[in-house]
C-alpha positions as CSV (number, residue, x, y, z in Angstrom):
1,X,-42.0,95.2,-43.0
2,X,-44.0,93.7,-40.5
3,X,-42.9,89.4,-40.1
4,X,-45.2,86.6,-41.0
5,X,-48.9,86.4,-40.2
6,X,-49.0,83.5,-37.5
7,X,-51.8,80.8,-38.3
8,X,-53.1,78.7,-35.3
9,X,-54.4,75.9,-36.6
10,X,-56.5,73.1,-34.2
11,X,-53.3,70.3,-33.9
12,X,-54.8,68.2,-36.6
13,X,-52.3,68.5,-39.7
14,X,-55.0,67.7,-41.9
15,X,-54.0,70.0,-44.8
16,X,-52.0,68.4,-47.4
17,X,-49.5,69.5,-49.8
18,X,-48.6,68.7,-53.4
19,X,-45.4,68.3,-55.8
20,X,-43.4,67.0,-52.7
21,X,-41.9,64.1,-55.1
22,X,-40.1,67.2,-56.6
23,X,-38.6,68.2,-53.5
24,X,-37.4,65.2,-51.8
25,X,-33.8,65.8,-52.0
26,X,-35.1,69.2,-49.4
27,X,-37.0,66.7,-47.1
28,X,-34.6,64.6,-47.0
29,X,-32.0,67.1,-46.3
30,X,-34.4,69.1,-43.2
31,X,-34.9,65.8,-41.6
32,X,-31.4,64.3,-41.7
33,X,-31.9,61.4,-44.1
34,X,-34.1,58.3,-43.9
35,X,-34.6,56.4,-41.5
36,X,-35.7,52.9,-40.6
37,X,-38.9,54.0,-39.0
38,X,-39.1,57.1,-41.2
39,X,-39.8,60.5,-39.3
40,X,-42.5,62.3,-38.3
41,X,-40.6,65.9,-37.7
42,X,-42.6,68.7,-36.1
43,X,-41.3,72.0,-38.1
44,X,-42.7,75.4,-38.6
45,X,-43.5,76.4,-42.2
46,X,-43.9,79.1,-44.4
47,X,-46.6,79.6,-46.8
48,X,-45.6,82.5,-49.7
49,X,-47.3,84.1,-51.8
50,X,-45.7,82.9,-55.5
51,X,-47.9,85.0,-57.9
52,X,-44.2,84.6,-60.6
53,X,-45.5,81.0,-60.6
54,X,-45.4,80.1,-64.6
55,X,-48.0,77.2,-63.7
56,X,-50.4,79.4,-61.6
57,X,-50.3,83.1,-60.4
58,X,-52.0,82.5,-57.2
59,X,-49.8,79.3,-56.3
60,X,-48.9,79.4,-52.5
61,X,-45.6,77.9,-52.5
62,X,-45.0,76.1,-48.9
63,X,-41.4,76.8,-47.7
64,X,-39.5,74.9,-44.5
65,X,-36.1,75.9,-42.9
66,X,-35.5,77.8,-46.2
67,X,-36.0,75.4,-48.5
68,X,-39.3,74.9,-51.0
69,X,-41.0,71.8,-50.4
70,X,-44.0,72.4,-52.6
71,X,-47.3,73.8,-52.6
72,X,-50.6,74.2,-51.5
73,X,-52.9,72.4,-54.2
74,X,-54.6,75.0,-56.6
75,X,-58.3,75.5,-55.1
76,X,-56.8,75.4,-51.6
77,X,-54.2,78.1,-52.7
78,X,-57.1,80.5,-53.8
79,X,-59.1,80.1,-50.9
80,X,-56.3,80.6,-48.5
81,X,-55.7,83.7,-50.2
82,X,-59.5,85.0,-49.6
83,X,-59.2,84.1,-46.1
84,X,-56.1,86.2,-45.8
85,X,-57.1,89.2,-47.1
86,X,-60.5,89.0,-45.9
87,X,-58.5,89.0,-42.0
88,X,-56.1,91.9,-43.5
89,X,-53.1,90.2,-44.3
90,X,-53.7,90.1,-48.0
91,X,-50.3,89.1,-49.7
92,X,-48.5,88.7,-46.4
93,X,-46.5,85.1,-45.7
94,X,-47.8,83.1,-43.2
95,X,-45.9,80.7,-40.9
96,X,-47.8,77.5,-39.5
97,X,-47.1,74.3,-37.8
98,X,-46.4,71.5,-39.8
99,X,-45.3,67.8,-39.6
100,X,-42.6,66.3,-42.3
101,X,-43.6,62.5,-42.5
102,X,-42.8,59.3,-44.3
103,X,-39.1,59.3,-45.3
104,X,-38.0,55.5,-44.2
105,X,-35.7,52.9,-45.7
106,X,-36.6,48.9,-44.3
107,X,-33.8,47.8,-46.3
108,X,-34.4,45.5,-49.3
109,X,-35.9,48.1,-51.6
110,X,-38.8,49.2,-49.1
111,X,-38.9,53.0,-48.9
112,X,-40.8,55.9,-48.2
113,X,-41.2,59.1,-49.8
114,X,-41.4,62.1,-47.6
115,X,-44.6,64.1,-47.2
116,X,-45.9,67.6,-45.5
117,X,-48.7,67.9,-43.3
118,X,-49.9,71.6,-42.3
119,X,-51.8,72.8,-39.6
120,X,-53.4,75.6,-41.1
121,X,-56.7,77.2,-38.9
122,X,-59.6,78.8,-40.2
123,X,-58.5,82.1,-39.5
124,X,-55.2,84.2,-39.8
């Protein structure tokens, strides 16, 4: 089995993810805790195919070092998907840059959540 499609993107991390608030504890684990300045950690990601999903067959579940950290949102999921198999990679992971952000602690209550950035180009 061949390895995962690489995506190119243009270096703007302007694709966002959702349902990160239910995988902070993974964040938080990939980028070594918060911080006081928070993080904004350059990773590579994986986006899989999670058609099991009991929420949404065609979810795309986004996956760093491992771990899930949540998901592309549902319209973005299915068009992703069209644009994969339309370049011949239909149902094949995809790895693409991405940026963890957020993810600080100030002191005195003031925190961040952490939050996923991809870098996903217009074609696979």
């Amino acid at each position: 089995m061949a390895g995962p499609v690489e995506l190119d993107g243009p270096g703007e991390y302007l694709s966002k993810i959702v349902g990160e608030s239910h995988y902070q504890a993974a964040l938080e684990s990939i980028c070594g805790g918060k911080t006081p300045e928070g993080h904004e950690l350059e990773v590579k990601a994986l986006l899989v195919h999670d058609d099991n999903n009991p929420h949404d067959s065609q979810a795309i579940k986004v996956e760093i070092q491992g771990k899930t950290v949540g998901y592309l949102d549902r319209q973005q999921a299915r068009d992703y998907r069209k644009k994969l198999a339309m370049a011949g990679f239909k149902g094949r992971t995809a790895r693409c840059d991405a940026i963890i952000v957020g993810g600080w602690d100030s002191g005195n209550g003031d925190t961040g959540h952490f939050g996923v950035k991809l870098d996903i180009g217009t074609r696979a």
